[in-house]
C-alpha positions in Angstrom: 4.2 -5.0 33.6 2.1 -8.1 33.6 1.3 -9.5 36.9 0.6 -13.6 37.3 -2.5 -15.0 36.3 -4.4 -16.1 39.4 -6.6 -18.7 39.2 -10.1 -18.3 40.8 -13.0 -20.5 40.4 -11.3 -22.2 37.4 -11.2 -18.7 35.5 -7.5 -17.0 34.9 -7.6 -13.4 35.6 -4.8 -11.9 34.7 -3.9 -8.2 35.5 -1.4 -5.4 34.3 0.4 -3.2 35.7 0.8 0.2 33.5 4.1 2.4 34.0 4.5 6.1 32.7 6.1 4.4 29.7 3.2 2.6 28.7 0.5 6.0 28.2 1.9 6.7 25.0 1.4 3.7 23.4 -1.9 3.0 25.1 -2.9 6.6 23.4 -1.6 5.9 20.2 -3.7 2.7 20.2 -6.9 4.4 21.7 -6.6 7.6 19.3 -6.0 4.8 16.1 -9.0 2.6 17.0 -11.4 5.8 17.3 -10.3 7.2 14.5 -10.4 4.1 12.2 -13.7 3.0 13.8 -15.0 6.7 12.5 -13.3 6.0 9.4 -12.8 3.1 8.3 -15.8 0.2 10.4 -15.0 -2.6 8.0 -11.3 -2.5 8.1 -11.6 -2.4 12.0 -13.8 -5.4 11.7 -11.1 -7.4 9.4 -9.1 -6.3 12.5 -10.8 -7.6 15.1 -11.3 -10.4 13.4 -7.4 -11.1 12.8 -6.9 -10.3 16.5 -9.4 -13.0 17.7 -7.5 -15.2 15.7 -3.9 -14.0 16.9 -4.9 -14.3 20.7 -6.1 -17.7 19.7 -2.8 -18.6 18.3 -1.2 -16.9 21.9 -3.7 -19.0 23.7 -3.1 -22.5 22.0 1.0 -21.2 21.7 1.3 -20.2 25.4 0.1 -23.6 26.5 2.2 -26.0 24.5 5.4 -26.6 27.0 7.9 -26.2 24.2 6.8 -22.2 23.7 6.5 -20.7 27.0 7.4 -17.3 27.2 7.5 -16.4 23.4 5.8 -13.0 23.7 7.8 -10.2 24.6 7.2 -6.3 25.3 8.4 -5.6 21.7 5.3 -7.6 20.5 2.8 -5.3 20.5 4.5 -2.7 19.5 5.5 -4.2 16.4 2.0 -5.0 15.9 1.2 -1.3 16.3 3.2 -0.2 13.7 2.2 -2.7 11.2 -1.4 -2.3 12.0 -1.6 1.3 11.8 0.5 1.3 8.8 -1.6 -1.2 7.0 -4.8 0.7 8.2 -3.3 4.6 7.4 -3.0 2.8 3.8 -6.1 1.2 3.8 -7.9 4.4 4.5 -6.2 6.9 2.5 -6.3 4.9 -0.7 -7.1 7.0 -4.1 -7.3 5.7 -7.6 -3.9 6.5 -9.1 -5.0 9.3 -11.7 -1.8 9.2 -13.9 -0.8 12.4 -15.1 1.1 10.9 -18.1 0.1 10.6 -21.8 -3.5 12.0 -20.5 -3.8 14.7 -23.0 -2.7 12.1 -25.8 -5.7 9.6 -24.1 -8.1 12.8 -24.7 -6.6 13.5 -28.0 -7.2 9.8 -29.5 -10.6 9.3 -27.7 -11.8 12.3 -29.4 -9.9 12.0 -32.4 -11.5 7.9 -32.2 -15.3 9.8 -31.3 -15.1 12.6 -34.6 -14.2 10.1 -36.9 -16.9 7.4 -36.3 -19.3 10.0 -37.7 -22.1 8.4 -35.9 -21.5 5.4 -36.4 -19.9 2.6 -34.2 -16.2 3.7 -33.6 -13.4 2.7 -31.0 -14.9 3.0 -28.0 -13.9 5.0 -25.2 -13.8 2.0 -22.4 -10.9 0.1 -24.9 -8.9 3.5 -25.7 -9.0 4.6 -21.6 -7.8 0.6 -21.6 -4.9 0.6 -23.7 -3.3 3.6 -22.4 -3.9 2.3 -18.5 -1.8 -0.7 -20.3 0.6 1.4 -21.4 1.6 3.3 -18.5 1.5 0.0 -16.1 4.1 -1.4 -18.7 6.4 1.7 -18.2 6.1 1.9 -14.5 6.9 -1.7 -14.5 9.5 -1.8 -16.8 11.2 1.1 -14.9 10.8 -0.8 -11.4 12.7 -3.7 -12.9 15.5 -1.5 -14.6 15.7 -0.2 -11.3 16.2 -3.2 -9.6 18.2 -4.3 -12.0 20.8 -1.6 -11.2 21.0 -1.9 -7.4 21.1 -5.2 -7.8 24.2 -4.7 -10.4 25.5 -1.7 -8.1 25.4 -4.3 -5.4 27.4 -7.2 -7.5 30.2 -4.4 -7.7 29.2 -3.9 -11.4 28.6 -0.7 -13.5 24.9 -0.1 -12.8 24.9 4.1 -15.1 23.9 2.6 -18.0 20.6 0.7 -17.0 20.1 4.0 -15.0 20.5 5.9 -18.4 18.2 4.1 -19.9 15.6 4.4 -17.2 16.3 8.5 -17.4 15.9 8.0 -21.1 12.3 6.5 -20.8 11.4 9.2 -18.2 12.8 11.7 -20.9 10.2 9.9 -23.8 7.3 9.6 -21.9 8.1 13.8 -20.9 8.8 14.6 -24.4 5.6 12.6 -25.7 3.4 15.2 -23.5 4.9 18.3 -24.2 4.7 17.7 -28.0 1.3 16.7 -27.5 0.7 20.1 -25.1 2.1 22.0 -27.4 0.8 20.4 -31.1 -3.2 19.2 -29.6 -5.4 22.3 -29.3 -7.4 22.1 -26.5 -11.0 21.6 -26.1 
């Protein structure tokens, strides 16, 4: 609960008042900040700096007549979630190692390396390249055909055939490694 700013010696000093209610979130705010200060400094830093600037904003909003009283309780708790969602992302990101069509990538960059017979072949930067193009085509392509059918199961339409078709890609690219498990030795 916020008690009135009082207004000493021309500086506002405002005070709250914490209820039982409040200890959770107060935790969850002090356990995020020391772990993504251990974590992740730089992201905390693009925080702080975003909060300066969001307190600014409350400053220069709170003292226009037209938006008194804007903030509410549910405020900072909504920034909570976004911010620690944003910073759980931040901090657990991994390069996306796609498991599809990597043994046919190893087959055609060695297949690309024995046939240049030490000479200049396909290198292995463009084949690594094309195949990263590849699969970002497919996921894409699949994310649309997937909108595509809520958006047609939405409209009342028949949306089972785009989903076939999307199973029928799935099917491909499954097919396409377990031919090449199967017919590439390994090594």
């Amino acid at each position: 609960m916020r008690i009135p700013c009082s207004d000493s010696s021309r500086i506002a000093v405002c005070a709250y008042r914490f209820t039982v209610k409040d200890y959770p979130w107060l935790t969850t705010w002090a356990a995020m900040l020391g772990y993504f200060l251990w974590k992740a400094p730089i992201l905390m830093a693009l925080f702080a700096i975003a909060l300066l600037l969001i307190c600014s904003f409350r400053w220069i909003c709170d003292h226009l007549p037209y938006r008194k009283g804007w903030r509410r309780k549910t405020y900072s708790r909504s920034l909570l979630v976004v911010m620690g969602a944003i910073a759980l992302l931040v901090s657990t990101m991994q390069p996306a190692h796609a498991i599809f069509l990597s043994g046919m990538e190893e087959f055609i960059t060695q297949l690309a390396s024995d046939s240049a017979g030490g000479g200049e072949g396909i290198s292995e930067e463009a084949i690594a390249l094309v195949f990263n193009v590849i699969r970002a085509v497919f996921l894409l392509l699949v994310a649309a055909a997937a909108l595509f059918a809520y958006n047609q199961a939405q409209q009342g339409n028949d949306w089972r055939p785009i989903a076939t078709q999307v199973g029928l890609a799935f099917g491909i690219v499954l097919g396409l490694d377990v031919i090449t498990a199967i017919f590439v030795p390994e090594g």
